[in-house]
C-alpha positions in Angstrom: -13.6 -5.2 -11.9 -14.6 -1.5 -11.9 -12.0 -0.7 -9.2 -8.6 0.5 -8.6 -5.8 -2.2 -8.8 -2.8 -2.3 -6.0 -0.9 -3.3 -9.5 0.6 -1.2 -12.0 0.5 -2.8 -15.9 2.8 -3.0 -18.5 4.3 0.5 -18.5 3.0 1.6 -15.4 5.4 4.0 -13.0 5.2 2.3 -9.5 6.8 3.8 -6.9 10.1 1.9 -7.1 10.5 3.8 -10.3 9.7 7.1 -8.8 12.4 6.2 -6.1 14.8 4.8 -8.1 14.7 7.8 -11.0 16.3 10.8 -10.0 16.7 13.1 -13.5 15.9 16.7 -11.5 14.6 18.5 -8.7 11.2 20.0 -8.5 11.3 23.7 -8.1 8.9 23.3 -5.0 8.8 21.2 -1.8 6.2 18.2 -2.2 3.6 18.7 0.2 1.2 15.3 1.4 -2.5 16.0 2.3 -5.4 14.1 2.7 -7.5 13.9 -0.7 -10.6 16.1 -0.8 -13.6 15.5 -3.3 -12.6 17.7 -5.8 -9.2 15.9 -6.1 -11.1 13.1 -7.5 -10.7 13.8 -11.4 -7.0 14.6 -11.2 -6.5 10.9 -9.1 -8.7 9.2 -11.4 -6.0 10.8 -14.4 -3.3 9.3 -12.6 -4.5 6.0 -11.6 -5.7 5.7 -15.7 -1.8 6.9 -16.9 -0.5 4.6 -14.0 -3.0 1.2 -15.0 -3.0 2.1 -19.0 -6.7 3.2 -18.3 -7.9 -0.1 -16.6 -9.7 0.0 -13.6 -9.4 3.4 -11.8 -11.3 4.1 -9.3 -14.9 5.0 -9.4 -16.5 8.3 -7.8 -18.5 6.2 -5.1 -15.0 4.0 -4.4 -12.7 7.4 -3.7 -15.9 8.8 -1.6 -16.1 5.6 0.4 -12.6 5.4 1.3 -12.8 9.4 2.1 -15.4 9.0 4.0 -14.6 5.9 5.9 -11.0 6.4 6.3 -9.5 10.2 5.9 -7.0 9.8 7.4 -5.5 6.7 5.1 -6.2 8.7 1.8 -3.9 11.3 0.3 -2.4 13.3 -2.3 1.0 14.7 -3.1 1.0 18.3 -4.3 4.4 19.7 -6.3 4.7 23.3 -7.6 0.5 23.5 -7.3 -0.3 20.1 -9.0 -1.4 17.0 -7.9 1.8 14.9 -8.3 0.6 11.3 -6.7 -1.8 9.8 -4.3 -2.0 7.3 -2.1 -4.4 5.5 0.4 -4.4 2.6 3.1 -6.9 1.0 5.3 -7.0 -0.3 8.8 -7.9 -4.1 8.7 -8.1 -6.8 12.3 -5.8 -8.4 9.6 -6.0 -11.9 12.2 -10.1 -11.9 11.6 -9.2 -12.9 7.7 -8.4 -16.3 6.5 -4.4 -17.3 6.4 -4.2 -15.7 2.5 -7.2 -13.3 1.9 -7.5 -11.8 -1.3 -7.8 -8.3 -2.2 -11.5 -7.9 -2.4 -11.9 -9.3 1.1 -9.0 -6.9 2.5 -10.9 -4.0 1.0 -14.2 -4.3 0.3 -14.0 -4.0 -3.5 -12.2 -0.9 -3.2 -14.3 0.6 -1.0 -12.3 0.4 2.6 -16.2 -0.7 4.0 -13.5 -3.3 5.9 -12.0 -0.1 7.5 -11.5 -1.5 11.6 -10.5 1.5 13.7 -9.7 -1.4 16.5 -7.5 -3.4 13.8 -3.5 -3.1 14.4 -2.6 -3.3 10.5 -2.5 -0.8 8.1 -2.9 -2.1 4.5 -1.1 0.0 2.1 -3.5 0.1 -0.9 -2.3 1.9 -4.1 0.4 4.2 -5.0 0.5 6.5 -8.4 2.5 9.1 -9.3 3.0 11.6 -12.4 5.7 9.7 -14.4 6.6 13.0 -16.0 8.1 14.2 -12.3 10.0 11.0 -11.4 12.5 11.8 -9.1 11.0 14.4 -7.9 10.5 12.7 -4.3 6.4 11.9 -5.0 6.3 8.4 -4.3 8.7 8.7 -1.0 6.5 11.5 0.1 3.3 9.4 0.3 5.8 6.4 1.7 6.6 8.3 4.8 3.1 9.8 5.0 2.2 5.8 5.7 4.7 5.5 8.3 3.8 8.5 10.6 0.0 7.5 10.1 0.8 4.3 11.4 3.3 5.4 14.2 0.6 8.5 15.3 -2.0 5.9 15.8 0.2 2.8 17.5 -0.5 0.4 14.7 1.7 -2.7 14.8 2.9 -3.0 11.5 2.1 -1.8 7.8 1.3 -4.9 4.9 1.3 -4.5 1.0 0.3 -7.3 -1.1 3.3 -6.8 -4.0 2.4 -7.7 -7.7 5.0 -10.1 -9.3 4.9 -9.3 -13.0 8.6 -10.9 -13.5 6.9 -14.2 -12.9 5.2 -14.2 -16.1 8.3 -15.1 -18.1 9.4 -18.2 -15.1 5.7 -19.6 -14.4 6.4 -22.6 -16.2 9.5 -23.7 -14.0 9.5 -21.9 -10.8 7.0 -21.5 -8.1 5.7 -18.0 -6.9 7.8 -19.3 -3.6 10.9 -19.6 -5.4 10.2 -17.0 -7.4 10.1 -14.4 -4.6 12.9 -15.9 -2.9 15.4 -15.5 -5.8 14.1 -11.4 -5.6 14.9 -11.4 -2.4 18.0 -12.9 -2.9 18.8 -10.2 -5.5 19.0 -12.6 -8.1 15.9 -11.1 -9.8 15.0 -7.2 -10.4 11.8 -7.1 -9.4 11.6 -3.3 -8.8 8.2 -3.2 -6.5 9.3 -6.0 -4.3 13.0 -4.7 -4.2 12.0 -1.4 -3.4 9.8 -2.3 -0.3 12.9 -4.3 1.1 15.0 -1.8 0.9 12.6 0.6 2.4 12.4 -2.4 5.7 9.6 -4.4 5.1 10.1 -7.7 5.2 9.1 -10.7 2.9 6.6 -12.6 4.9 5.4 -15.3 2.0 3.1 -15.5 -1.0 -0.7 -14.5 -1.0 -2.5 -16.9 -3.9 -4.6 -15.7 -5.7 -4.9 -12.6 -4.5 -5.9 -10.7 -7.2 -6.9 -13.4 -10.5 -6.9 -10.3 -13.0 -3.3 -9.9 -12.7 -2.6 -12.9 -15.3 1.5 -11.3 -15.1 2.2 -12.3 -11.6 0.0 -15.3 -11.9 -2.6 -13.9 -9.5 -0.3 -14.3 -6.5 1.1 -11.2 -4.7 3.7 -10.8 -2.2 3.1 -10.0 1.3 5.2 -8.1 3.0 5.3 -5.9 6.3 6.9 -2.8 7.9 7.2 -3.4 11.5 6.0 -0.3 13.7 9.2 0.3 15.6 7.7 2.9 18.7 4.4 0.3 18.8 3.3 -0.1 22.9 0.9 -2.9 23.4 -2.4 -2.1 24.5 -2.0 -2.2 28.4 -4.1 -4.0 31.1 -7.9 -3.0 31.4 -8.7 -1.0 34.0 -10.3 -3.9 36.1 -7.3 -5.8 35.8 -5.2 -2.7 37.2 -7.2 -2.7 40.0 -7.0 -5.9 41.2 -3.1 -5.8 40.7 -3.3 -2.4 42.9 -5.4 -4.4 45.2 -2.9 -7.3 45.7 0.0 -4.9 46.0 -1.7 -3.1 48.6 
């Protein structure tokens, strides 16, 4: 596909393993910025260790969602090193079809979908070091997500959650039942658990979201983090003015 993945392979540290890992401390405080060009090789190591080398993202991918979206894309520095990254896009996530897959959400990778006006941020990708889990990466870049989306009065933040559990029950359960035995704890699925825990909440399956993921069937997850301190857009000015008018 020749573009990152929103999901980890066999092996891969997603961020419910960075949460859920605590073996240390890091000696320093982990320190989110937004990702410059010359981050690029050090991401592009991260998203290989984190996808067992399949489809990181190209130079032209990381420079279009840098340039499009700055704000959405960021790294996670610990004692000096680049520890994780993370990026997100603003979609007009009611323009799309009820299930819209993930090249459609972000342009192949590119964020060319990016929609300053849109009211949902899309939380793309997450990697992290797996020799510092514990260390706090993977929350760092969580929180990151929910001040962006608070600063700029979105209304909520959507992943599209792989299911990779659902290889071993495709043959007798749905991805619908499937989901709803994770979220009834009576499956680990440590992606989809960890969002929930964070607040999102389950909102249904996306199918085929992303074919190449053969584990999870090609379906995904969708779920959403409700922006608490969100204020509707208020009445345009003309509008004002004729409620001024009748008042007067």
């Amino acid at each position: 596909m020749g573009s990152i993945q929103l999901f980890p392979r066999r092996g891969a540290v997603t961020i419910a393993d960075v949460w859920r890992v605590a073996p240390g401390a890091p000696s320093g405080a982990i320190r989110v910025r937004p990702a410059r060009v010359e981050d690029y090789a050090a991401i592009r190591a991260l998203e290989r260790q984190a996808h067992l080398g399949a489809h990181a993202s190209t130079l032209r991918q990381f420079e279009s969602r840098r340039q499009v979206f700055p704000e959405g894309q960021w790294v996670a520095e610990c004692d000096g090193t680049i520890a994780g990254a993370g990026g997100s896009v603003i979609v007009a996530w009611e323009s799309y079809p009820a299930e819209p897959n993930w090249r459609a959400l972000t342009g192949d990778g590119t964020f060319l979908t990016h929609d300053p006006h849109g009211r949902t941020l899309f939380a793309f990708d997450a990697v992290a070091d797996f020799t510092r889990r514990g260390f706090g990466v993977a929350r760092a870049l969580h929180l990151a997500r929910r001040r962006l989306c608070r600063r700029l009065n979105l209304r909520r933040i959507a992943a599209a959650l792989p299911l990779p559990g659902y290889r071993a029950l495709r043959g007798s359960a749905s991805p619908e039942l499937y989901a709803k035995r994770v979220v009834w704890g009576e499956i680990e699925e440590p992606v989809m658990r960890f969002h929930l825990a964070q607040g999102f909440q389950y909102c249904g399956i996306l199918h085929g979201f992303l074919p190449e993921d053969e584990a999870s069937g090609g379906h995904a997850a969708l779920v959403a983090w409700l922006n608490p301190l969100y204020a509707p857009p208020g009445p345009s000015a003309s509008i004002a003015s004729q409620r001024a008018r009748k008042c007067a």
